[in-house]
TORVORO-195052 format. One record per residue (C-alpha): residue in one letter; x, y, z. Coordinates in pm, whole numbers, padded with zeros to 5 digits, always signed. Example, Ala and Ser with C-alpha at 12.3 -4.5 7.8 and 13.67 -1.06 7.14 Angstrom:
2
a+01230-00450+00780;s+01367-00106+00714;
end
This chain:
140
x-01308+00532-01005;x-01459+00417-01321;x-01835+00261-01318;x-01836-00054-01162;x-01925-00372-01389;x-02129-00544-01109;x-02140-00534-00746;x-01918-00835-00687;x-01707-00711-00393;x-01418-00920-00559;x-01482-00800-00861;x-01468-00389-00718;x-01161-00481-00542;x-00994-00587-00869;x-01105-00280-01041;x-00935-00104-00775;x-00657-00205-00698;x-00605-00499-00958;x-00404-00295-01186;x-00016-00348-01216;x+00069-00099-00934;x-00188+00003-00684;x-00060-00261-00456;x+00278-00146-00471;x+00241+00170-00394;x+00040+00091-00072;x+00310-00204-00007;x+00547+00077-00034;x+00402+00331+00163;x+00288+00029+00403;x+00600-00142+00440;x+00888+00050+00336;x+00732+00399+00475;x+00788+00611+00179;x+00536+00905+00192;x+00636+01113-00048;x+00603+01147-00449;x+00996+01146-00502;x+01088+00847-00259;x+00816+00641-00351;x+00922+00708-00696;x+01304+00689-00635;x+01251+00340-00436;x+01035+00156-00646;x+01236-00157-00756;x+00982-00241-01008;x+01068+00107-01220;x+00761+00288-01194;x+00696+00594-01423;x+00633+00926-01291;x+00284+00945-01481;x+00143+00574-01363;x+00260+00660-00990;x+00089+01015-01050;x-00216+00802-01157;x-00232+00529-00835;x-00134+00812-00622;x-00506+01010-00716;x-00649+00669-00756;x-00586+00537-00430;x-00647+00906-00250;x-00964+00937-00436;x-01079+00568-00280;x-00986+00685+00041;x-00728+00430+00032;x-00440+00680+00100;x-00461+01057+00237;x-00247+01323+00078;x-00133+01616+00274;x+00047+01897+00201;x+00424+01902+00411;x+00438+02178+00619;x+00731+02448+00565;x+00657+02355+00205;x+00512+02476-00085;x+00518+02233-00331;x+00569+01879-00149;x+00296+01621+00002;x+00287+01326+00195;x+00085+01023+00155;x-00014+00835+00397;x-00249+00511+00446;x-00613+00560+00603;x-00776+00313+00823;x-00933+00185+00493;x-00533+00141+00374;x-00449-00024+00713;x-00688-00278+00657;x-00479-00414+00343;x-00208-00568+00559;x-00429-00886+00580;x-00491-00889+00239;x-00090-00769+00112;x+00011-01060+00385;x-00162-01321+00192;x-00050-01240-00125;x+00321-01200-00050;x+00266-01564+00149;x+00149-01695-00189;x+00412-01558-00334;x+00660-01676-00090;x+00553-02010-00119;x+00482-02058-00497;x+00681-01823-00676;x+01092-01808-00727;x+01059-01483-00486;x+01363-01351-00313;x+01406-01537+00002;x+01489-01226+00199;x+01176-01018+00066;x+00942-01296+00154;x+01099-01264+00509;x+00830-01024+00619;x+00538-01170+00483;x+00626-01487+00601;x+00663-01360+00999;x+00387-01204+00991;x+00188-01537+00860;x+00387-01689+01146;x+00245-01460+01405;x-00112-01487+01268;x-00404-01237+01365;x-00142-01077+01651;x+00116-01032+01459;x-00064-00847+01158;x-00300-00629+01458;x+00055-00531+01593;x+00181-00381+01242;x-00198-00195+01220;x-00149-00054+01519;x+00163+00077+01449;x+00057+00203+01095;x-00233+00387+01277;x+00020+00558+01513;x+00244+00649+01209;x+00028+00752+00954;x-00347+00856+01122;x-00190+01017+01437;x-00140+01395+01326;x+00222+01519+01333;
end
């Protein structure tokens, strides 16, 4: 990551993850389990290119964000997959998509998640942690 302007936690959350992307790569590993370079690539409906998603991806892994691991029986392919630092976004992604949701001409059945899980409160967004912990920090 690039020096820091001040020590503003807001303001080193923005320069991380306040570009155009960041957050949609985690949202997509996060939410629509992609792990890989090709399907998160492949399923971005925003049109990512290869060289920004290259980018985030070293970005995120180098703010320990996301972990990248090599798939085994291959040579060439890795897997990313959210750390307990990524986990803690859902809160955060949650309350964005909610604003979204509520004050934006968003697609009513994308806000759909976002909006249950506002619904549930604390539970609800502890129950999809736990179950991103089991996915992505439990070793295969």
């Amino acid at each position: 990551m690039a020096e820091k302007r001040s020590g503003c936690p807001i303001n080193m959350t923005v320069e991380l993850l306040g570009d155009r992307w960041s957050l949609l790569v985690i949202r997509d590993v996060m939410f629509a389990d992609r792990h890989t370079f090709a399907e998160l690539h492949a399923g971005s409906q925003e049109g990512i290119a290869t060289n920004i998603l290259s980018d985030r991806l070293k970005r995120l892994v180098a703010a320990g964000v996301l972990r990248r691991t090599s798939v085994p029986g291959s040579r060439n392919r890795v897997r990313y997959d959210l750390t307990e630092r990524g986990i803690d976004l859902v809160p955060v992604l949650t309350s964005i998509g909610g604003w979204g949701a509520r004050y934006l001409d968003a697609d009513e059945s994308l806000c759909q998640v976002v909006q249950d899980l506002q619904a549930g409160g604390p539970d609800a967004q502890e129950n999809v942690q736990q179950h991103l912990r089991e996915r992505d920090l439990t070793p295969a």
